[in-house]
C-alpha positions in Angstrom: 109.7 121.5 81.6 107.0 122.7 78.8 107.8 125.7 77.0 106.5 128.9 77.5 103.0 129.5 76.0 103.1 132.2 72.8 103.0 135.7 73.4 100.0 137.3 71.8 101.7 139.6 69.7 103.7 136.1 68.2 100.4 134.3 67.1 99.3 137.3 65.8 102.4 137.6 63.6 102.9 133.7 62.6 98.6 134.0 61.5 99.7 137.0 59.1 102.9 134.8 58.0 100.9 131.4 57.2 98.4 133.4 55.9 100.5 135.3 53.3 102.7 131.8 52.4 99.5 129.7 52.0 97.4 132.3 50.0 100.4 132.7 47.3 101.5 128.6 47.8 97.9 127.3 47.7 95.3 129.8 46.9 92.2 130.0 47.7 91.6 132.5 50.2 89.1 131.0 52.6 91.1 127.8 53.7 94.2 129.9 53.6 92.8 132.1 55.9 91.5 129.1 58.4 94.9 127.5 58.0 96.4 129.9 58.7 94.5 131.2 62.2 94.1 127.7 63.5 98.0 127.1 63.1 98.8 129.8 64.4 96.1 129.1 67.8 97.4 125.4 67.9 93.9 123.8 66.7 93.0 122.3 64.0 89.0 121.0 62.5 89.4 119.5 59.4 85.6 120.1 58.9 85.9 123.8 59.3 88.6 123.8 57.1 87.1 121.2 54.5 83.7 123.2 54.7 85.5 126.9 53.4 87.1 125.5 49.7 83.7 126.5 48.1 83.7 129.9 49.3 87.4 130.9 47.2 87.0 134.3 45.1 83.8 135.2 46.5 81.9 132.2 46.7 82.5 129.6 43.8 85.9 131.4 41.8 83.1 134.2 41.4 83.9 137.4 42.7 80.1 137.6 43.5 79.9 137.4 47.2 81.8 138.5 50.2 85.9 138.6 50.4 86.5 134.6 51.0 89.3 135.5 53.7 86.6 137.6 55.4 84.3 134.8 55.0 87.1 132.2 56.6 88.0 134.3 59.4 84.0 134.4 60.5 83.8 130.9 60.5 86.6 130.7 62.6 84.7 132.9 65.3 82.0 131.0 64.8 83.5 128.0 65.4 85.3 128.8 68.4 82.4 131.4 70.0 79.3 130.2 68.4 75.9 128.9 69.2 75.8 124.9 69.2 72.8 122.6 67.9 72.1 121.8 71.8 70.8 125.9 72.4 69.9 126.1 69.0 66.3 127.6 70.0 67.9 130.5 72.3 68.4 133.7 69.5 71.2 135.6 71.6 73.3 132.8 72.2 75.3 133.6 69.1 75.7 137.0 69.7 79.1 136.8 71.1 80.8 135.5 67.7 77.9 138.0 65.9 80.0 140.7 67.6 83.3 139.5 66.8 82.3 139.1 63.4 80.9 142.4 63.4 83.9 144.1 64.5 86.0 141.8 61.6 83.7 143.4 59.4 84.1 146.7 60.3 87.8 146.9 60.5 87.9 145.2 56.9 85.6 147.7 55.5 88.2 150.4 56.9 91.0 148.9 55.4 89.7 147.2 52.2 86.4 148.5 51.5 87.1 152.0 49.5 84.9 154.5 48.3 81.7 152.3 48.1 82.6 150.6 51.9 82.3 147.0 50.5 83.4 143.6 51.1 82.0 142.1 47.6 85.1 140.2 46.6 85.4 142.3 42.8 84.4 145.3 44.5 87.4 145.2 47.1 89.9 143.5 43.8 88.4 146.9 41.3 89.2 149.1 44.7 92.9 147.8 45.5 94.0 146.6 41.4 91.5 148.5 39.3 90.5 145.2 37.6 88.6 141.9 38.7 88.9 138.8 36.6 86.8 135.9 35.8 88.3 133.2 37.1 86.5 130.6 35.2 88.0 131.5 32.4 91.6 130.2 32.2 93.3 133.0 30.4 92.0 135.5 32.7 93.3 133.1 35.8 96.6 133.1 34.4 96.3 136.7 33.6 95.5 136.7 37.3 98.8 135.5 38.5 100.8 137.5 36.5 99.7 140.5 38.0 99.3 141.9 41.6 96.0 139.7 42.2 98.5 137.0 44.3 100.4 140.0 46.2 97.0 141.6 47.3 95.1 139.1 48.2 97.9 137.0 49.8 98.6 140.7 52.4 94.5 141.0 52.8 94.7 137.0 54.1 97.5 137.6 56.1 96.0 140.5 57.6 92.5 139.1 58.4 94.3 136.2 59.6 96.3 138.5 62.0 93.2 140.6 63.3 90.9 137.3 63.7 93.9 136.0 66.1 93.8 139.3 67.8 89.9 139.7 68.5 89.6 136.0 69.3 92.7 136.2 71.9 91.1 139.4 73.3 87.6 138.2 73.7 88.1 135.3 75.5 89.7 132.5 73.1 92.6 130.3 75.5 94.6 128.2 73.5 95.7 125.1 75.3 
């Protein structure tokens, strides 16, 4: 007899789980945050997952561009609701994983965003830690991890990871 399928409410929980234990065991908060959603759906794409270590710290270790685990979880959508090469010439074929993305987005921004409703990766580490390091620099990186910078940032993956299971689940996403 094959087991029972798992409850929403389950992959939503082992998603946050993964994606607190891979953030603090492996950093970098874009794969983390795919890891974690696609082990937690049963799937895997080593592409995907290959294709988000650039985008760590805000693109590049930066803190420059968008929250990485934001960044993960959209590809994720995208991946599993987006617009293939084959329709690549109809516009509102993406606009399902738009959407979802869209609502990510917006529940991140009430969460994590603060005062100035951001999703810039120093922005969102000033608003939570009142600092942002330069992670290029290797004192600052070790200063990093001796401070809350692991804690945060492992609960923010964790919870992206969580509410990507949930809008994918909701919207249409079957796992076998």
């Amino acid at each position: 007899m094959e087991p029972k399928p798992k409850s929403k409410d389950q992959m939503m929980e082992k998603a946050y789980e993964l994606g607190v234990k891979y953030e603090k065991e492996c950093t970098g908060c874009a794969q983390t945050v795919v890891a974690a959603i696609f082990e937690a759906l049963g799937i895997w794409n080593e592409d995907v997952f290959k294709a988000a270590s650039g985008l760590a710290n805000g693109l590049g270790l930066t803190g420059e561009g968008s929250c990485a685990a934001l960044l993960g979880a959209s590809m994720v959508i995208s991946y599993l609701f987006g617009r293939e090469h084959k329709d690549f010439e109809e516009i509102y074929k993406p606009m399902k994983s738009y959407g979802l993305v869209k609502k990510l987005l917006n529940q991140y921004l009430r969460e994590y965003g603060g005062e100035s409703k951001s999703c810039r990766c120093s922005d969102v580490q000033r608003g939570l830690m009142g600092i942002t390091w330069d992670l290029w620099s290797m004192n600052e990186m070790n200063d990093s991890f001796k401070t809350q910078m692991v804690d945060n940032c492992s609960k923010i993956v964790g919870n992206i990871a969580k509410l990507t299971v949930k809008l994918l689940l909701e919207n249409g996403y079957v796992p076998e």
